[in-house]
C-alpha positions in Angstrom: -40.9 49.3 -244.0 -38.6 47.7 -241.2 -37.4 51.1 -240.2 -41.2 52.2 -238.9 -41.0 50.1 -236.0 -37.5 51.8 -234.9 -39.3 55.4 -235.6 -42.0 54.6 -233.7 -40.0 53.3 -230.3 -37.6 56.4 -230.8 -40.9 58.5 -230.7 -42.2 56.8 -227.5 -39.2 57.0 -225.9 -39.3 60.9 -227.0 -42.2 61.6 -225.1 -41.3 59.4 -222.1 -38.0 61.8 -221.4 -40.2 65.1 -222.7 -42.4 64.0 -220.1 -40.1 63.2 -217.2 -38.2 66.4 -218.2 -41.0 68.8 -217.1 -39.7 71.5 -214.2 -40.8 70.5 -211.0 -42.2 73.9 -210.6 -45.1 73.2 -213.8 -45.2 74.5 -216.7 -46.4 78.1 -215.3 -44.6 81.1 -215.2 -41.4 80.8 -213.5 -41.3 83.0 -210.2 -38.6 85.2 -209.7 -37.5 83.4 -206.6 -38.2 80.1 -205.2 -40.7 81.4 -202.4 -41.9 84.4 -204.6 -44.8 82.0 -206.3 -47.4 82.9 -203.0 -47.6 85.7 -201.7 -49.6 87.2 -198.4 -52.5 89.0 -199.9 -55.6 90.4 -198.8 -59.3 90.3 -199.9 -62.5 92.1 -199.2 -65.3 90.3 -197.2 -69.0 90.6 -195.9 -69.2 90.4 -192.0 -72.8 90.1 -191.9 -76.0 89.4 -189.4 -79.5 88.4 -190.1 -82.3 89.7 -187.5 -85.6 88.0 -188.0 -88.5 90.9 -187.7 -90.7 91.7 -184.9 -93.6 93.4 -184.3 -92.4 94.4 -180.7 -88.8 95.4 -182.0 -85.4 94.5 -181.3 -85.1 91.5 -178.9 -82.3 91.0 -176.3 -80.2 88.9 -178.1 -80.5 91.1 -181.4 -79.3 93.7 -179.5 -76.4 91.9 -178.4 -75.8 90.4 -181.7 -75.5 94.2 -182.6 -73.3 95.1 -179.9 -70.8 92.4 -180.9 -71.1 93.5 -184.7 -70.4 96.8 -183.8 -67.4 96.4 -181.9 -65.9 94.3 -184.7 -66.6 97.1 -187.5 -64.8 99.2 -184.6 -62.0 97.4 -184.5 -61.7 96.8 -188.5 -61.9 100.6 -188.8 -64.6 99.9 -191.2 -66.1 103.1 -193.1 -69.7 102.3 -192.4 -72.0 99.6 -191.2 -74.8 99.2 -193.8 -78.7 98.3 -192.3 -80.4 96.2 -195.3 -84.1 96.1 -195.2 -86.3 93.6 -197.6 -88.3 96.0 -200.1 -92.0 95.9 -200.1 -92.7 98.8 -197.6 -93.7 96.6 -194.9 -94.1 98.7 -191.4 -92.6 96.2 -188.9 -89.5 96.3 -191.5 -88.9 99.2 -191.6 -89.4 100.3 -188.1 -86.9 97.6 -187.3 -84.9 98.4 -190.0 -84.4 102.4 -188.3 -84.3 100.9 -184.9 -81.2 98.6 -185.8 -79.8 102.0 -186.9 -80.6 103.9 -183.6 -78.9 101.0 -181.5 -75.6 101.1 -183.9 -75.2 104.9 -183.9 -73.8 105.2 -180.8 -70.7 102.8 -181.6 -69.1 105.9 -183.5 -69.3 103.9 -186.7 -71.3 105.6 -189.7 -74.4 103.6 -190.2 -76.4 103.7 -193.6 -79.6 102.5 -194.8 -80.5 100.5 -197.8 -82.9 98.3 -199.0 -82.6 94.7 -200.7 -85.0 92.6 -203.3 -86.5 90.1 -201.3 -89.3 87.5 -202.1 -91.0 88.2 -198.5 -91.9 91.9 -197.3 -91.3 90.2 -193.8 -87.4 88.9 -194.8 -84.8 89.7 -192.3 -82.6 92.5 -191.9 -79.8 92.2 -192.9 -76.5 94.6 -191.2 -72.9 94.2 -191.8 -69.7 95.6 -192.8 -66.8 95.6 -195.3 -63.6 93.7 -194.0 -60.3 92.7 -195.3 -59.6 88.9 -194.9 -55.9 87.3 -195.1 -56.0 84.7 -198.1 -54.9 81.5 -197.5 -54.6 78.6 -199.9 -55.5 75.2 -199.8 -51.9 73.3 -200.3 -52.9 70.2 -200.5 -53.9 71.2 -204.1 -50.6 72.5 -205.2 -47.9 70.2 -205.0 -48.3 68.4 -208.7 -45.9 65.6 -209.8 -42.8 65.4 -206.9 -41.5 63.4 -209.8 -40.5 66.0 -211.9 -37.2 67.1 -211.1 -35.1 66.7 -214.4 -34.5 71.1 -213.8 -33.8 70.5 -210.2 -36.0 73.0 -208.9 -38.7 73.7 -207.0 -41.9 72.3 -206.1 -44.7 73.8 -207.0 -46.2 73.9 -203.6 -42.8 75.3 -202.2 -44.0 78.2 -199.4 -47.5 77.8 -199.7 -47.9 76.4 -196.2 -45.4 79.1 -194.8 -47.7 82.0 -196.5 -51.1 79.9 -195.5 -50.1 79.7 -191.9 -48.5 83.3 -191.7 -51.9 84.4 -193.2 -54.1 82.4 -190.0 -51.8 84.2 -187.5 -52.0 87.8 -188.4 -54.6 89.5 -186.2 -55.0 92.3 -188.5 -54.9 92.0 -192.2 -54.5 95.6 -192.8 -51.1 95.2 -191.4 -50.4 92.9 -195.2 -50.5 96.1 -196.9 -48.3 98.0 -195.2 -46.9 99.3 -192.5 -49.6 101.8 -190.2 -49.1 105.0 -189.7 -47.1 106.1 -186.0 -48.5 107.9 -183.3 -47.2 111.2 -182.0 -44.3 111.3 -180.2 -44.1 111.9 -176.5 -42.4 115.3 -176.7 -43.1 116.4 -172.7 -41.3 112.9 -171.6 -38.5 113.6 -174.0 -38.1 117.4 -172.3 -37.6 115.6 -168.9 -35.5 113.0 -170.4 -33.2 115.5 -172.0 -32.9 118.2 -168.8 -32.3 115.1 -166.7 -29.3 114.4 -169.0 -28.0 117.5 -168.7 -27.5 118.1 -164.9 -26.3 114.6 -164.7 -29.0 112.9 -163.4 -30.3 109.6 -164.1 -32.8 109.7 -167.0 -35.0 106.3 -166.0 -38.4 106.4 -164.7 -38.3 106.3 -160.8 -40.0 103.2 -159.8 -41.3 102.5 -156.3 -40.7 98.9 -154.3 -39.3 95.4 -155.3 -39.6 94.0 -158.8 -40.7 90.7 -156.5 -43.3 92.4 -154.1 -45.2 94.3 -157.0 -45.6 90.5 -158.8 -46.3 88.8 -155.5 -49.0 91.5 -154.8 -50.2 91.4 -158.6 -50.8 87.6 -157.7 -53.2 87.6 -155.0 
């Protein structure tokens, strides 16, 4: 009976050191490297616009709206901007709805038409475009106990700013899944550069004037 006691501060003590002996990094899987736990990664998202309906048509700041929209899917190299009218068949909607399209077809982008559920016939239009979006993580979640060091290894939370802030910075996500695809080389200016070498001339561009004068005129 005396010995129960004993057992019983043996098992607290137990569970004490169990608990000071978790890794640092959780009790997750292990990465294979210390800054291999995030990642940069990319996720599909919605760039969309709402245009309220009018009788008379688009108004000049839907148009610009458009125009801005546009140039964005342009420059995401998205595969289509969608036009999303409410169903219900009203007329105003869906004249607006194929005079959204008109004003996007000229951007070059593919433009297609659909049609959402919507509790008002008169709801707005809705037009957007598939994007990719950097992922970044909210750190301030990830760092667990800073106490639990008994493996000596690392934090949970090691990288995650690196990767969050590497993620703000990119200006094109697409660039996270690879590498893009060259342009063609410039085979005249390698001809020229080539038969310059070969008589013995110099092989630089000729440029005209001072360094200083073309800055100092560049300037004003």
């Amino acid at each position: 009976m005396k010995v129960t006691p004993v057992i019983a501060v043996l098992a607290a003590g137990s569970a004490l050191l169990t608990a000071c002996g978790t890794p640092a990094s959780g009790l997750g899987p292990e990465p294979l490297t210390p800054l291999s736990r995030w990642q940069l990664r990319v996720e599909p998202q919605m760039d969309q616009i709402a245009l309220a309906v009018h009788e008379s048509g688009l108004s000049p700041a839907q148009r610009s709206a458009l125009a801005s929209l546009a140039l964005r899917a342009g420059q995401a190299q998205s595969a289509e901007i969608v036009v999303e009218a409410p169903s219900g068949d009203d007329p105003a909607a869906l004249q607006m709805a194929w005079a959204v399209a008109e004003a996007l077809r000229p951007s070059g982008t593919p433009v297609r038409l659909s049609a959402y559920s919507a509790p008002d016939p008169r709801a707005p239009i809705v037009v957007g475009f598939a994007r990719l979006q950097a992922v970044s993580y909210d750190c301030s979640q990830q760092w667990g106990s800073l106490t639990r060091h008994a493996d000596n290894g690392p934090s949970q939370g090691l990288g995650c700013a690196t990767i969050s802030n590497m993620a703000a910075q990119i200006a094109d996500p697409r660039d996270i899944q690879g590498q893009r695809p060259m342009g063609p080389s410039d085979a005249g200016r390698r001809t020229v550069v080539i038969q310059h070498y070969r008589q013995g001339e110099p092989t630089a561009a000729q440029t005209t004037g001072s360094g200083g004068s073309q800055l100092s005129s560049a300037i004003n």
